[in-house]
C-alpha positions in Angstrom: 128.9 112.8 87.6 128.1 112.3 91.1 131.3 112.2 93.4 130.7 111.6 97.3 132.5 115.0 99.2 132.1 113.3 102.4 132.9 109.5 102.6 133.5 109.9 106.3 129.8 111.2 107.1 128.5 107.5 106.8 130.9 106.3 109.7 130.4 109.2 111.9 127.3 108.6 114.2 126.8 112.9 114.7 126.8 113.2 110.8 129.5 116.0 109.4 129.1 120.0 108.5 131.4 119.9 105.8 133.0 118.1 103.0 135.9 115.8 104.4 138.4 116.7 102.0 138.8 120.0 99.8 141.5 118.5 97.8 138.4 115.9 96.4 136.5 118.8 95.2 139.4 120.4 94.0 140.6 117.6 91.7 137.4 116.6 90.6 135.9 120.2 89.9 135.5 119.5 86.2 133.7 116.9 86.5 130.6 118.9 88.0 128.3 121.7 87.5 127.8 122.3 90.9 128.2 121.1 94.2 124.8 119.7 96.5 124.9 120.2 99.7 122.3 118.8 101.6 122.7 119.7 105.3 123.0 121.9 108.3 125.0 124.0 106.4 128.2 127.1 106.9 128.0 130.0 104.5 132.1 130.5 105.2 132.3 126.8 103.9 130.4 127.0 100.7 131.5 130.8 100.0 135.1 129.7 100.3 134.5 126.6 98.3 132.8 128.6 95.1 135.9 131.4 95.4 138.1 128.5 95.0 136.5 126.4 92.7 134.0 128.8 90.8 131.3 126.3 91.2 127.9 127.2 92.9 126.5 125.3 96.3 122.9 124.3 95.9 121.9 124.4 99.6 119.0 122.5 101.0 119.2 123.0 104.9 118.2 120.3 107.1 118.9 122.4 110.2 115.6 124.6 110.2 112.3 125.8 108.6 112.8 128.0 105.7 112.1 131.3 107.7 114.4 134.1 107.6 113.6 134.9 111.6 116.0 131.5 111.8 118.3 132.3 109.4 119.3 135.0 107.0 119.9 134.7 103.1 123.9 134.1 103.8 122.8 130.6 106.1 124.4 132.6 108.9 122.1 132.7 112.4 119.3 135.3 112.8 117.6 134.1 116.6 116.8 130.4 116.9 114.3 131.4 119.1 111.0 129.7 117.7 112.7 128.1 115.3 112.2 124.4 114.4 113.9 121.8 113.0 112.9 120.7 109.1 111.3 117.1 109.3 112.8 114.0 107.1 109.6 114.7 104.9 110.3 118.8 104.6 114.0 117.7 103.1 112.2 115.2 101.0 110.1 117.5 99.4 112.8 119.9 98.8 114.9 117.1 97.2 112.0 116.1 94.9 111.9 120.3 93.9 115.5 119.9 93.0 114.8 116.6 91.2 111.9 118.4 89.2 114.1 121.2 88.3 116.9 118.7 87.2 113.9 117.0 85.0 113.5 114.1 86.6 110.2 112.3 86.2 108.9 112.0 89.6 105.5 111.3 88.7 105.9 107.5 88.5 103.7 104.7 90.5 107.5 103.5 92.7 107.5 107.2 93.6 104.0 107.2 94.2 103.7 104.0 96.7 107.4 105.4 98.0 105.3 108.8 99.1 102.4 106.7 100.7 104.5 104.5 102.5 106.5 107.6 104.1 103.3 108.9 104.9 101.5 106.4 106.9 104.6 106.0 109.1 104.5 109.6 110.0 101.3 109.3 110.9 101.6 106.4 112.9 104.5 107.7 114.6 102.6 110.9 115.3 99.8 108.7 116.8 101.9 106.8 118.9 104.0 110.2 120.3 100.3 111.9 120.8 99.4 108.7 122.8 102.5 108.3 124.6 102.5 111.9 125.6 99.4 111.5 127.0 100.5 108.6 128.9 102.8 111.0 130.6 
């Protein structure tokens, strides 16, 4: 069962930390094994959600590089010094892990061109921000 935590997230421009409403998660709880939260992430939030609900957060931060100078194991902040930002295609891959481990067949020709695709435009775009950078 997929049920969306955060309807509001697609009509705020900054994005959202958190589910909108608890009482979703709350009512719905037997419907899932566990809850995916693909985002910057708040260890109080998803600690407090699995007391309440007994149902583990899988976590896949978009915030920064897995490095534990950034962060430690609990998502709360080590030094953000030297830390960078995960790219679109670092979360990608980590959602294709999850997919894997879920037993999703991945390995497919859609999937295949999809990957391509992402990966030229990368490129390109790193091109064209190497050039322009040069440009001043």
């Amino acid at each position: 069962t997929k049920i969306n935590l955060s309807p509001g997230c697609y009509t705020n421009p900054r994005g959202c930390s958190r589910w909108d409403n608890q009482t979703i998660i709350e009512e719905n709880a037997d419907a899932f094994d566990y809850i995916l939260f693909i985002g910057n992430g708040n260890n109080d939030d998803m600690q407090n959600i699995t007391n309440e609900i007994g149902k583990p957060v899988v976590f896949i931060d978009t915030f920064y590089e897995a490095s534990t100078v950034c962060r430690f194991a609990n998502m709360t902040y080590n030094n953000k010094e030297g830390c960078y930002g995960r790219s679109m295609i670092d979360i990608a891959k980590r959602i294709e892990e999850l997919a894997i481990a879920l037993g999703v067949d991945v390995d497919t020709d859609v999937i295949k061109a999809d990957k391509a695709g992402a990966c030229a435009a990368a490129q390109k775009f790193t091109d064209t921000m190497k050039i322009k950078q040069e440009e001043g």
